[in-house]
VEXDREN-2710 file (C-alpha; in Angstrom, 1 decimal):
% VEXDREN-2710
k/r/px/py/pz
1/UNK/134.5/98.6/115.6
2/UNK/137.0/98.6/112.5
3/UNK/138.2/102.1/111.6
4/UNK/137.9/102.5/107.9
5/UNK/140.1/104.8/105.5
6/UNK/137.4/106.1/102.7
7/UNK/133.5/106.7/102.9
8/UNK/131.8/108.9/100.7
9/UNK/128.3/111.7/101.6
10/UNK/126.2/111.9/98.7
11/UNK/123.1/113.6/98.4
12/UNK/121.4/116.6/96.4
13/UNK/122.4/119.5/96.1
14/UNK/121.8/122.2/98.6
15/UNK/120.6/119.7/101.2
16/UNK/123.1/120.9/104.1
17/UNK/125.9/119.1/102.6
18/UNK/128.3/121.9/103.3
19/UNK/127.3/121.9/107.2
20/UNK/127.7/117.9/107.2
21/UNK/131.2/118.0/105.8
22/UNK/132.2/120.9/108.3
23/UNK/131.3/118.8/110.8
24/UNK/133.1/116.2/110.0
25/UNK/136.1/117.4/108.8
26/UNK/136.6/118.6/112.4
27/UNK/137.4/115.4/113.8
28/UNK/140.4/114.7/114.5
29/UNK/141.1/111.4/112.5
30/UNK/138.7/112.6/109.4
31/UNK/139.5/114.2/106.5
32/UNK/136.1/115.8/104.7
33/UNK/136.9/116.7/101.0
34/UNK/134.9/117.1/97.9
35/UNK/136.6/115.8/94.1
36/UNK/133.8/115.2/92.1
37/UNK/134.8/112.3/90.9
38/UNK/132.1/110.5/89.4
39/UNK/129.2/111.5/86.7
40/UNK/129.5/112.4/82.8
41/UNK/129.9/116.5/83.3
42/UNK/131.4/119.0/82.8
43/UNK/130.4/122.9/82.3
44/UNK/131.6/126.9/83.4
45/UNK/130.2/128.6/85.7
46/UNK/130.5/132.9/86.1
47/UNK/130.2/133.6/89.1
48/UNK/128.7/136.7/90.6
49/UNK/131.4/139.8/90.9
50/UNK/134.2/137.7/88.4
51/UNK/134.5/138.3/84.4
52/UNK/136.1/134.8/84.1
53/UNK/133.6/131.7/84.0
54/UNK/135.5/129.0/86.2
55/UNK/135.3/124.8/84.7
56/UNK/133.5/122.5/86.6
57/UNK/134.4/119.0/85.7
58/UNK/134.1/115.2/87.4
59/UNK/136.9/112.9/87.1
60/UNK/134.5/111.2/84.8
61/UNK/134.7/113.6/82.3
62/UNK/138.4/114.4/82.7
63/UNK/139.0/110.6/82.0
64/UNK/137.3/110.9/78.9
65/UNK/138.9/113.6/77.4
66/UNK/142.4/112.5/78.3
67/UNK/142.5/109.0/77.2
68/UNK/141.3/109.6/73.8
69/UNK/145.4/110.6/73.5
70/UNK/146.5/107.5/75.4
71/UNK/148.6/105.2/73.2
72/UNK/147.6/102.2/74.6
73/UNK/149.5/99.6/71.6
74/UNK/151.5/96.8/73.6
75/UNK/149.8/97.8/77.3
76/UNK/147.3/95.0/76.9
77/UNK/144.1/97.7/77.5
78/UNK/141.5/98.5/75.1
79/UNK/139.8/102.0/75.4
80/UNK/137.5/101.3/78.1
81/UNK/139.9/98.7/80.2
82/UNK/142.4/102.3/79.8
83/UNK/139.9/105.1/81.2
84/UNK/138.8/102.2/83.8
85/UNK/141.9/101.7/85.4
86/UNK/143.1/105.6/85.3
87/UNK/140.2/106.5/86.9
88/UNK/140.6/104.1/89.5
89/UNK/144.7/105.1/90.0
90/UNK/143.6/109.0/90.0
91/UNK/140.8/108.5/92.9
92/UNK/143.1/106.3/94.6
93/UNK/146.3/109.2/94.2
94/UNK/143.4/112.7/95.0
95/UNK/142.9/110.2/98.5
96/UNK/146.2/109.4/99.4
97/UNK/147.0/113.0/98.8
98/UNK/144.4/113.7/101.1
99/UNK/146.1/111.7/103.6
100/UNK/149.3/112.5/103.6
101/UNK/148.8/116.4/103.7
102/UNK/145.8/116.2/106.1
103/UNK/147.8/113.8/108.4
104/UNK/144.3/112.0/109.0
105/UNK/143.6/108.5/108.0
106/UNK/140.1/109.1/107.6
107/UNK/139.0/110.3/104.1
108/UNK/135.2/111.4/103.2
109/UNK/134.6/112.4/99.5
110/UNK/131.4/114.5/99.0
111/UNK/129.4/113.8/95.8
112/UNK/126.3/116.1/95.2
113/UNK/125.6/114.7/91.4
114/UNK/125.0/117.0/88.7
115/UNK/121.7/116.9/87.0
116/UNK/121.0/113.8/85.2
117/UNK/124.0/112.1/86.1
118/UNK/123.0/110.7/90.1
119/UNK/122.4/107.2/89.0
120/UNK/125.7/107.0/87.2
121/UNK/127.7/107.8/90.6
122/UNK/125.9/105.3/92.4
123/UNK/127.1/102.6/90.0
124/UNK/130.4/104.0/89.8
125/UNK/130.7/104.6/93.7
126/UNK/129.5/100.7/94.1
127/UNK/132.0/99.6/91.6
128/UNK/135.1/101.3/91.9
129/UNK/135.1/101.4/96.0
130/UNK/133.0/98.6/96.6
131/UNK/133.6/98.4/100.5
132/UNK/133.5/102.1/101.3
133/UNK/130.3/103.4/102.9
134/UNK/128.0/105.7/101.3
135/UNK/126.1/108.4/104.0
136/UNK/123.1/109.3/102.1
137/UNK/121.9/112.9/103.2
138/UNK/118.2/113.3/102.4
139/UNK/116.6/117.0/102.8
140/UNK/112.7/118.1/102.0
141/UNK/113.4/119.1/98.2
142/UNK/110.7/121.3/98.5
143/UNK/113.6/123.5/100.5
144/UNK/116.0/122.0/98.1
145/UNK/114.2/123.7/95.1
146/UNK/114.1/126.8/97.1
147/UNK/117.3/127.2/98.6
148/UNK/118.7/126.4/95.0
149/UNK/116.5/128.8/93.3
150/UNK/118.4/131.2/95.7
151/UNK/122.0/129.7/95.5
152/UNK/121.3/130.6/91.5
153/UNK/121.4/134.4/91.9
154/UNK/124.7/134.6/92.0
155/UNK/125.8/132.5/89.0
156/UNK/125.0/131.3/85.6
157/UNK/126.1/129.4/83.2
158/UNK/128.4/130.8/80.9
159/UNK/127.4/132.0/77.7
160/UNK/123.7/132.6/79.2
161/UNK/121.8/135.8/80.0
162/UNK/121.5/135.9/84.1
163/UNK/118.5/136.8/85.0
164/UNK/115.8/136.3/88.4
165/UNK/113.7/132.8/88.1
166/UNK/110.3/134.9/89.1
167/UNK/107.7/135.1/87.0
168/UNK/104.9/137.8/88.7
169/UNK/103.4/136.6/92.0
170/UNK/105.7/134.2/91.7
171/UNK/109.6/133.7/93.2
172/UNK/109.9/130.8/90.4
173/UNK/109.2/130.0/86.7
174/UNK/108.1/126.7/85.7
175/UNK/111.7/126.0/84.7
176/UNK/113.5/126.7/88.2
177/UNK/111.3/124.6/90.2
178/UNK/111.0/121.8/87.4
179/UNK/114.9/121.1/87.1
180/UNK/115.4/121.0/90.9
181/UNK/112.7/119.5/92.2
182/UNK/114.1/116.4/88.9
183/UNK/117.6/117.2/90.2
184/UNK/116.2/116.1/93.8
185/UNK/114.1/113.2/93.0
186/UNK/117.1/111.2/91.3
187/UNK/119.6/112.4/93.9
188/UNK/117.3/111.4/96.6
189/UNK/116.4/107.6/94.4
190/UNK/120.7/107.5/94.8
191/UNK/120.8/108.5/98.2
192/UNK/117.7/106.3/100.0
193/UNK/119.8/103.2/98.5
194/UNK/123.5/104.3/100.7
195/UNK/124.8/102.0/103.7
196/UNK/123.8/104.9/106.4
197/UNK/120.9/107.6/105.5
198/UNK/121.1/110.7/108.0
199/UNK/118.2/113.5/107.1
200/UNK/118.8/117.3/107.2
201/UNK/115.7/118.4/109.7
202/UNK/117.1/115.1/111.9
203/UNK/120.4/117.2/112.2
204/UNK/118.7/120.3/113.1
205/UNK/116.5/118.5/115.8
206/UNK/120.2/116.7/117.0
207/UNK/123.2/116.9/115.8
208/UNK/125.0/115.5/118.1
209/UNK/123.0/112.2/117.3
210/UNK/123.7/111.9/113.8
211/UNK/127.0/112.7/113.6
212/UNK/127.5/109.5/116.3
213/UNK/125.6/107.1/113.7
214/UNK/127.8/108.0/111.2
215/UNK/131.3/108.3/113.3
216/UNK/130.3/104.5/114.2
217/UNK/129.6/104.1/110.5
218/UNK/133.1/104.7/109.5
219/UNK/134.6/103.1/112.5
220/UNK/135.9/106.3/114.5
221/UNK/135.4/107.5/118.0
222/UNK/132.4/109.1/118.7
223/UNK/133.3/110.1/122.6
224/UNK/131.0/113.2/124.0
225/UNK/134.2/116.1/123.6
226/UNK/134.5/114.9/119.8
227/UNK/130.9/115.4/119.2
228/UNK/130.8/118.7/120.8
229/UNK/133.9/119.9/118.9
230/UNK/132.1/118.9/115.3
231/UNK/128.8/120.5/116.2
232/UNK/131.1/123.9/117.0
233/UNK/133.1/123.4/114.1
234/UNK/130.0/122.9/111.9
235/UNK/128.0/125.9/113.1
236/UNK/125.8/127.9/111.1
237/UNK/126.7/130.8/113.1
238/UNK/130.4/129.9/112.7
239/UNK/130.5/129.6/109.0
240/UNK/127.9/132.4/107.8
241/UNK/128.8/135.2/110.9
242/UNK/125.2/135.6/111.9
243/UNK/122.4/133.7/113.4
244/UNK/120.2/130.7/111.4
245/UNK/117.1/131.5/109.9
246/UNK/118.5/135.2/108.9
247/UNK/118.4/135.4/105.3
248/UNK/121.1/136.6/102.9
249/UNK/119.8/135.4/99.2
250/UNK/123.1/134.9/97.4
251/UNK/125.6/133.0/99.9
252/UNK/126.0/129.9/99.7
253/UNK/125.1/129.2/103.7
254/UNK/122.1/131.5/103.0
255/UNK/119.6/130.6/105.9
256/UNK/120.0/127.3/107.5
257/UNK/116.5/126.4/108.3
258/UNK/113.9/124.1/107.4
259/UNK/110.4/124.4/106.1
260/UNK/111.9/128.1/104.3
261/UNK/109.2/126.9/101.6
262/UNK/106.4/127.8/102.8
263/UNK/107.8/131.3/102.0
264/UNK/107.9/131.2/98.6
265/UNK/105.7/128.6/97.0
266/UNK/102.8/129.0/95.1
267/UNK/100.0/126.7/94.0
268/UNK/101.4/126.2/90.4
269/UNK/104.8/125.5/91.9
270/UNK/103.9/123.1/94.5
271/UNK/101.9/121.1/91.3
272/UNK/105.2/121.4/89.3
273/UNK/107.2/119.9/91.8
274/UNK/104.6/117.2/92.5
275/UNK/104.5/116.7/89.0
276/UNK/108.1/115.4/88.9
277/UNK/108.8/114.8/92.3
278/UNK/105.6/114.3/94.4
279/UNK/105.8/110.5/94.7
280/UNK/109.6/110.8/96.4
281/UNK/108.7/113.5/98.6
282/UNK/105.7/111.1/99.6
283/UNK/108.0/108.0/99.9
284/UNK/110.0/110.0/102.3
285/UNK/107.5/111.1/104.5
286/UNK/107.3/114.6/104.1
287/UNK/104.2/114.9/103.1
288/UNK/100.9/113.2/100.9
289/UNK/100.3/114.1/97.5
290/UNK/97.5/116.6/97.7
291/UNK/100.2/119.1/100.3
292/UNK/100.0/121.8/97.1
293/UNK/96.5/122.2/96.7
294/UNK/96.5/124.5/99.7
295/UNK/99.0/126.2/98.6
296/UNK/98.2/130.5/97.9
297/UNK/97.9/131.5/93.6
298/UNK/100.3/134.0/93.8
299/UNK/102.7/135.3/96.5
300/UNK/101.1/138.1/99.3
301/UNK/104.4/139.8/99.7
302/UNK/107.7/139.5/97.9
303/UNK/110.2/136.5/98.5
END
């Protein structure tokens, strides 16, 4: 088994990412991180209880911006040989950095693509590290759309009005559940195609398994006291202060659970989702493409 010194977790948003990169980042010859490097975006973002929006921005997009003011005359690069290779020499200097203050050898970078730009990080994840390994986390997007819809409370993008996604007898509009459940078919298209695919309700069911598959992915030990130690580490219990399944609406380990759904969708939101992302929640096994049509008009009780 060779040890190898990068691999990457991508997946969508809110599909236990943060609990797979606990994990991890508890062994002891892995570093778990999270640099955004890749996809064309940038935005602010005001978060609930701040007055300040705070920038979020991929490397992408900072390598656009600064080597419009490069002076490239006698270096032998055009434009887009310049933002190439700086890219390539600030990924390489964020993971080295990582290495030498972690003291680990070990580096995994978490990518959870912003909306429309999924397909771009594979490409640029294939080309720039060519041999690192790509863990594709894969969760039902149908708890995707709702644990986002959730994770949303809390923030907004600056220079908007925040308001709740609901519509009445509803916990969505058409809106919320149609950019997530996009948001998680092109993330999930990305993430089917990795080196190593490990599924959210697979960790619930066994940890302890998955993290092995992907510890002998990247060429580290995977002994029984290491696996235990990354299981604690990654705890739901240990990183929200309370049991899984109890629900907290704004923080961002709200509930832990699977099938949280079946809470709060209604028939028109189950169609919307199907709509845009029925055929990859079919392709993925979680269920046919008629699951909706039992779903209840409006909500009995409030989400």
């Amino acid at each position: 088994m060779r040890r190898l010194d990068l691999a990457f977790v991508l997946g969508a948003p809110r599909s236990g990412s943060t609990w797979l990169m606990r994990s991890l980042g508890a062994h002891p010859e892995v570093h778990a991180t999270e640099h955004r490097l890749f996809g064309p975006h940038h935005d602010e973002v005001l978060d609930d209880g701040t007055d300040r929006p705070r920038l979020r921005i991929t490397l992408d997009r900072y390598a656009d911006a600064h080597s419009k003011h490069v002076n490239l005359c006698g270096t032998g690069l055009d434009a887009a040989g310049a933002r190439e290779r700086l890219i390539r020499e600030l990924a390489g200097a964020l993971h080295r950095f990582d290495r030498d203050t972690s003291g680990k050898p070990v580096i995994v970078d978490k990518i959870t693509p912003y909306p429309g730009t999924a397909a771009h990080v594979a490409e640029r994840l294939a080309r720039v590290f060519p041999s690192a390994p790509v863990v594709g986390l894969i969760r039902d997007g149908r708890d995707v759309v709702t644990s986002g819809a959730h994770h949303w409370l809390n923030k907004q993008l600056a220079g908007t009005v925040r308001q709740a996604p609901g519509t009445p007898g509803r916990f969505f509009d058409d809106d919320t559940v149609e950019s997530w459940a996009s948001l998680w078919a092109e993330c999930t298209d990305a993430a089917s195609r990795a080196n190593t695919s490990v599924r959210f309700e697979s960790m619930l069911a066994d940890q302890h398994a998955e993290l092995a598959r992907i510890f002998e992915a990247i060429g580290v030990r995977a002994d029984h006291d290491v696996l235990d130690l990354c299981v604690s580490a990654g705890s739901f219990e240990r990183a929200a202060g309370r049991p899984r399944g109890t629900h907290v609406a704004t923080a961002h380990t709200r509930k832990g659970i699977s099938g949280d759904w079946r809470r709060v969708f209604t028939r028109r939101d189950g169609e919307i989702f199907d709509e845009h992302a029925g055929a990859w929640l079919e392709s993925m096994g979680y269920a046919d493409r008629s699951w909706w049509r039992a779903l209840p008009e409006t909500l009995r009780q409030p989400a």
